[in-house]
N, C-alpha and C positions, 0 to 999 in steps of 0.2 A: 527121690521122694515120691513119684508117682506109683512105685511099685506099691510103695506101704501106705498111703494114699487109696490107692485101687484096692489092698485089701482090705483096711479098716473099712472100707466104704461099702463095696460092693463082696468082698468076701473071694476076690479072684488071685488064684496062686498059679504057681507053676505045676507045669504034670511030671517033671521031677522030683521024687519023694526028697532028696535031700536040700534041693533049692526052698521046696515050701516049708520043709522042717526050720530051715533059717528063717525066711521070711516071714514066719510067725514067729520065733523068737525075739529078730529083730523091730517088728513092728509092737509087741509088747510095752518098747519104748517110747512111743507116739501115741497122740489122741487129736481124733478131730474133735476142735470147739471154732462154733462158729463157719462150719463149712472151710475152714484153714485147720491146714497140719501144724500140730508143735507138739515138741519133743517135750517130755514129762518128764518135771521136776519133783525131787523128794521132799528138798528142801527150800529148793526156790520154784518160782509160779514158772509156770508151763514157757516152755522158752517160741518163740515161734518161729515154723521154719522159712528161711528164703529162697526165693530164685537167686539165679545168678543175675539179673534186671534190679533185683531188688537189694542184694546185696553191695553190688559197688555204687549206688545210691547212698545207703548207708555208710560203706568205706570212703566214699566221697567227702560226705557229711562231717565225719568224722578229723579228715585229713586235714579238709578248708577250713571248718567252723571254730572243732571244740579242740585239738591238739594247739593250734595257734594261741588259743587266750589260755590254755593252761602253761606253756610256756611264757607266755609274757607273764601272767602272776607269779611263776616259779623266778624270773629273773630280777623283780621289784621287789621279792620276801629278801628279808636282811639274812646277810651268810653268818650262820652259826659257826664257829669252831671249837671244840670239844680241846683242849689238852690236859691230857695225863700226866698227874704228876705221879714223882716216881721220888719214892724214898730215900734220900742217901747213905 
């Protein structure tokens, strides 16, 4: 993230022609708002990007908090079963 970071910001590439040819394709996909990087959305809001500090934070969060009370709700919903009937 820093590379594309670095050029959206200050404009600094690689003195490789084919390294900067990429690195400007690929940074097309990024926009700073707010002094933070996130990757641009078409159809949903600007996603924003993470460190690896900040990510397993997140995964964290995620693993302790919200996966536990979605299973316990998924196991207190009454079990559906569907049968097919079939013509004789």
């Amino acid at each position: 993230m820093t590379l594309y970071r670095n050029f959206l910001i200050w404009g600094v590439s690689s003195s490789d022609e084919n390294e900067a040819r990429f690195l400007k394709w690929k940074a097309n996909y990024y926009v700073i708002l707010d002094g933070e990087i996130s990757k641009r959305g078409l159809i949903a809001p600007s996603l924003k990007c993470l460190n690896n500090q900040q990510a397993d934070y997140v995964m964290r969060e995620l693993l302790d908090r919200i996966f536990p009370r979605l299973y316990k709700e998924v196991q207190t919903m009454p079990k559906v079963c569907k049968h097919s009937t079939h013509p004789s």
